[in-house]
C-alpha positions as CSV (number, residue, x, y, z in Angstrom):
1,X,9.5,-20.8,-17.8
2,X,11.1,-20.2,-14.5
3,X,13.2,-16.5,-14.2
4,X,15.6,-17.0,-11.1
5,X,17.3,-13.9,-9.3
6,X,16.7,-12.0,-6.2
7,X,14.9,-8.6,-5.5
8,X,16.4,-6.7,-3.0
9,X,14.8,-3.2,-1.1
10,X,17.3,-0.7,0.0
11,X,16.7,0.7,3.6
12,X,15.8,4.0,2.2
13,X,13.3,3.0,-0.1
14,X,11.5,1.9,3.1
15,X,12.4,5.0,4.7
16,X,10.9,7.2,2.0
17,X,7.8,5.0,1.7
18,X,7.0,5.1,5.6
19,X,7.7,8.5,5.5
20,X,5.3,8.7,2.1
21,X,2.5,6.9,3.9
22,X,2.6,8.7,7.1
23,X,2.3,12.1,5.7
24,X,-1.0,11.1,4.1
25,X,-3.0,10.1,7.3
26,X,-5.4,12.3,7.7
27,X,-4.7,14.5,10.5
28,X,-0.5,14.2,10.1
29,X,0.4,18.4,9.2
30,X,4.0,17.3,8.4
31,X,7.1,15.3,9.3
32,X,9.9,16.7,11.8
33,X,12.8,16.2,12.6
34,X,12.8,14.7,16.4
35,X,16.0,16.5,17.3
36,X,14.5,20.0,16.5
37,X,11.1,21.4,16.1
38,X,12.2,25.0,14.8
39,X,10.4,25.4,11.2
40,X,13.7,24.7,9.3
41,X,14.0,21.1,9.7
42,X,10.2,20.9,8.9
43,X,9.2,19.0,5.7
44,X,6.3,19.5,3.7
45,X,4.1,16.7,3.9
46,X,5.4,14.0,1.6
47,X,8.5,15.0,0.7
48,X,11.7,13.2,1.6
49,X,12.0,10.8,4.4
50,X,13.3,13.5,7.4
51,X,11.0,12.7,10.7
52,X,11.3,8.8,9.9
53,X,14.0,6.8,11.8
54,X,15.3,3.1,11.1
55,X,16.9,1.1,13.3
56,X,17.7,-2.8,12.2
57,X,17.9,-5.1,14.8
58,X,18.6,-9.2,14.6
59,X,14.4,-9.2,15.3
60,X,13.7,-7.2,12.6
61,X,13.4,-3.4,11.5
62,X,11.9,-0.8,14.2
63,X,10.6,2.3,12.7
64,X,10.1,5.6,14.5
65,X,7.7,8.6,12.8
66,X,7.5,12.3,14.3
67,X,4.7,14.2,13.1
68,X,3.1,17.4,13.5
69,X,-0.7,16.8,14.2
70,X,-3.5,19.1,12.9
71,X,-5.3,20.6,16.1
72,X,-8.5,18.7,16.8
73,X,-7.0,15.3,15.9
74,X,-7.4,12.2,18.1
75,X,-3.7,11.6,18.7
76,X,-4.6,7.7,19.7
77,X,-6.3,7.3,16.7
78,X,-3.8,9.0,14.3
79,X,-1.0,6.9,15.8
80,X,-2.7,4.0,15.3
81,X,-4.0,4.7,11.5
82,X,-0.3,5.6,11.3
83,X,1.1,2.0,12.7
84,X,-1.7,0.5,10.7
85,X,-0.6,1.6,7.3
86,X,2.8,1.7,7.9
87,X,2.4,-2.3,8.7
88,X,0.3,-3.2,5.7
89,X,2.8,-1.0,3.0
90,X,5.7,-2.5,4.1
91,X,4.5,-5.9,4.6
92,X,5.2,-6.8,1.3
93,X,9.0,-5.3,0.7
94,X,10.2,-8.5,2.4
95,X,11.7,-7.1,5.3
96,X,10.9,-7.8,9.1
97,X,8.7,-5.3,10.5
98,X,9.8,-5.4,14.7
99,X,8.1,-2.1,15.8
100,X,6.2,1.1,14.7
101,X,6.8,3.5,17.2
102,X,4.6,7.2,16.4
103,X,5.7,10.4,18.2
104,X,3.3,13.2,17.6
105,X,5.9,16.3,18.9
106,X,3.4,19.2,17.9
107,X,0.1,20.4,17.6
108,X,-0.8,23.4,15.0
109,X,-3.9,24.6,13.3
């Protein structure tokens, strides 16, 4: 039996699930905002999708994370542990991943 249809993933489910995944690499303290780093705009680590910025282009979806990092990370590595499981999460919601840009804005204990 063949079911026809189409499944379709709203931008901001991807937002929220990029913004999900980055907040659990080890070494991410929390998401910011990019436009301000005062402690209002912070977000707890996993909640909402604030610090995570889409931008759809004919090429396909470019992503951009800001994070506070834990002091004593290796900022190369988190930013590419970041990319990495970005990538493989949102491989499978069907839409065009262009670019995974990380910006780590911060440093605090």
């Amino acid at each position: 039996m063949e079911i026809r249809g189409k499944v379709t993933v709203s931008k901001r489910v991807v937002l929220q699930l990029a913004a999900y995944v980055a907040a659990r690499c080890d070494g991410v303290k929390c998401l910011v905002d990019k436009n301000s780093g005062d402690i209002i705009s912070r977000v707890i680590t996993g909640k909402g999708e604030k610090g995570v910025y889409l931008n759809s282009t004919k090429q396909g979806l470019e992503l951009e994370i800001c994070v506070i990092c834990r002091y004593g990370t290796d900022a190369e590595e988190l930013c590419a542990d970041i990319k990495k499981r970005i990538t493989a999460e949102l491989e499978g919601t069907g839409f065009k991943l262009r670019q995974v840009k990380v910006n780590i804005l911060d440093i605090e204990k």
